[in-house]
C-alpha positions in Angstrom: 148.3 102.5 40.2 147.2 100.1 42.7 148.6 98.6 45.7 149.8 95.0 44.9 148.1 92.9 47.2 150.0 89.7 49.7 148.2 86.5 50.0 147.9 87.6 53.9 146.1 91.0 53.1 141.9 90.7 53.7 140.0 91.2 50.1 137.3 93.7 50.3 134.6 93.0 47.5 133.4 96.7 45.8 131.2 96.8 43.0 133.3 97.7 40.5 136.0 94.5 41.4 133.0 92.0 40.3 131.4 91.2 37.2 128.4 92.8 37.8 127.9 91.6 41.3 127.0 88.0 40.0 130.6 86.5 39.9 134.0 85.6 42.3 136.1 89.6 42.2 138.6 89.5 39.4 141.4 88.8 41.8 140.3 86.0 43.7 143.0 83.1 44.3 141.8 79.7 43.5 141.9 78.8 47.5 142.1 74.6 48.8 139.1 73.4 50.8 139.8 73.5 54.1 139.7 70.2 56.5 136.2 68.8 57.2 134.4 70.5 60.2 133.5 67.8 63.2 130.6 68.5 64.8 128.7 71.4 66.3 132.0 73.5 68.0 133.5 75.1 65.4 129.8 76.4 63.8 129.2 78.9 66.8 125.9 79.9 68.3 122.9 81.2 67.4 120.6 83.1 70.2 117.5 82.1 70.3 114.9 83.6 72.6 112.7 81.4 74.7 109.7 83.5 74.2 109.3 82.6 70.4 107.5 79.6 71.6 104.3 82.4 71.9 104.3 83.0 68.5 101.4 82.0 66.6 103.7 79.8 63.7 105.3 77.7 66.8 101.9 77.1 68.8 99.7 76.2 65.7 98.5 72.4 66.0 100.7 70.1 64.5 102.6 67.1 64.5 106.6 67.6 65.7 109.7 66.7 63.3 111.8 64.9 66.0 114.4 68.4 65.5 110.8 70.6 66.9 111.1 68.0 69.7 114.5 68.7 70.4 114.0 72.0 70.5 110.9 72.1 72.7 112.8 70.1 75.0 116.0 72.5 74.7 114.2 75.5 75.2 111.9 74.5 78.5 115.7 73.3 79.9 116.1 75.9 83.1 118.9 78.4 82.2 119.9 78.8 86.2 119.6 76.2 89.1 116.0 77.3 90.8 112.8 76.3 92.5 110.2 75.8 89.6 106.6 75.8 90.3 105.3 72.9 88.5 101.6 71.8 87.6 100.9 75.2 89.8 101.3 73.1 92.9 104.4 70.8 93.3 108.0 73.2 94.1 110.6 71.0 91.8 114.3 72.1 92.3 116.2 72.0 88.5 119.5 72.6 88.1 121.0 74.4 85.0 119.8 71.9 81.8 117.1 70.3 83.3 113.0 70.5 83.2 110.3 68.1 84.5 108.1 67.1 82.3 105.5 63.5 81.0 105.3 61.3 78.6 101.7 62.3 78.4 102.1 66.1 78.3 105.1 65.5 75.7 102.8 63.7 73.4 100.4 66.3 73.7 102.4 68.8 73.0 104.5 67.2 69.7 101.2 65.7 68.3 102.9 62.2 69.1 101.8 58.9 69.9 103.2 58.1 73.7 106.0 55.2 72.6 106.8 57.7 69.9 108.0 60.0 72.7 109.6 57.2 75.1 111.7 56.0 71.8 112.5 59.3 71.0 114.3 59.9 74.4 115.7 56.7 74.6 117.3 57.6 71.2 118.5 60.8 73.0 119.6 59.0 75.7 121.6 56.7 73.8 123.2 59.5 71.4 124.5 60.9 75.4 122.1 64.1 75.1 119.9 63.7 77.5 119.7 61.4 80.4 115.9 60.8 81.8 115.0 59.9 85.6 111.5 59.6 87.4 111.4 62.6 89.5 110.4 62.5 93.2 106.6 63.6 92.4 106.0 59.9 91.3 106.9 57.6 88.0 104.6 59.6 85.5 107.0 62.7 85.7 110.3 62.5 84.7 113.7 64.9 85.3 115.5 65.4 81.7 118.5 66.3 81.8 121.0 67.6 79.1 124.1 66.5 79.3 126.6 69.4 77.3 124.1 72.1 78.3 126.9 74.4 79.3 129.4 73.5 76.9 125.6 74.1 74.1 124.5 77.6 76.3 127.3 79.4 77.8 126.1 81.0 80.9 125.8 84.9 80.8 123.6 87.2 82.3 120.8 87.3 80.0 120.1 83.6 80.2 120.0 83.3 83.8 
C-alpha cells in the first residue's frame, strides 16, 4: 500500500511513476502559474570564468551581437579596487566594476564601426548600466563603470 501523499510533501519522479519517461508522473496536480518574474533577481547567477575569453570560439574574428559586447565589457570590469597596468605603461587605479578602455580598441575588438560603439554605450548609459567618463590619461580613453556590479557579482574570495 502506498503512503498517501499531502499537497506540501516534495514529488520524487522514478521511472516506473511516468509513462515511459516521456510524460508529467501519474500523480501530478494540475498546479496555477505562478506570478510573472521581474527582472534578473529572482533568476540567480551563473559563474562564469574570466579566462574563457582565451578560448579559440570567443577569440575567432568576428562581428559582436550587442549581448557579446556586454559581455566583453562585463568581463574586463576589475573584480577588486587595484592599480591596473594599462597599455603596459600608464598605472590606472579601478575600483570594483570599472575598466579603461577606447572607442578605437572597442571597435577593434567587437568588429564594429566607432559610432557603433559610442551609441552602444550611450544606450547603456541611458538603460543606468554603465556610466562612461574620460579618464585622466586624456579624452581617447574612457573609465566605464557599472553601476549594479555588486548587486550583478557578489564579492567572494574567488573573484577578488
Amino acid at each position: 500500500m502506498k503512503p498517501v501523499r499531502k499537497e506540501s510533501d516534495a514529488i520524487h519522479i522514478h521511472a516506473k511513476d511516468t509513462d515511459a519517461m516521456t510524460s508529467l508522473p501519474k500523480e501530478t496536480k494540475q498546479v496555477k502559474p505562478e506570478k510573472k518574474i521581474q527582472g534578473f533577481k529572482k533568476f540567480g547567477y551563473v559563474r562564469l570564468w574570466r579566462g574563457f575569453k582565451d578560448d579559440p570560439l570567443w577569440k575567432k574574428k568576428r562581428k559582436f551581437s550587442q549581448w557579446e559586447a556586454f559581455e566583453d565589457l562585463y568581463i574586463e570590469a576589475s573584480g577588486t579596487d587595484r592599480i591596473f597596468l594599462f597599455k603596459k605603461r600608464h598605472h590606472v587605479a579601478l575600483k570594483r566594476g570599472q575598466l579603461i578602455t577606447s572607442q578605437r580598441d572597442l571597435a577593434k575588438c567587437w568588429g564594429w564601426h566607432r559610432t557603433s560603439v559610442v551609441r552602444f554605450l550611450k544606450k547603456l548609459e541611458r538603460r543606468g548600466t554603465i556610466t562612461v567618463r574620460p579618464s585622466d590619461l586624456g579624452r581617447i580613453y574612457l573609465i566605464i563603470t557599472f553601476l549594479n556590479y555588486d548587486e550583478l557579482n557578489p564579492k567572494n574570495k574567488e573573484n577578488e
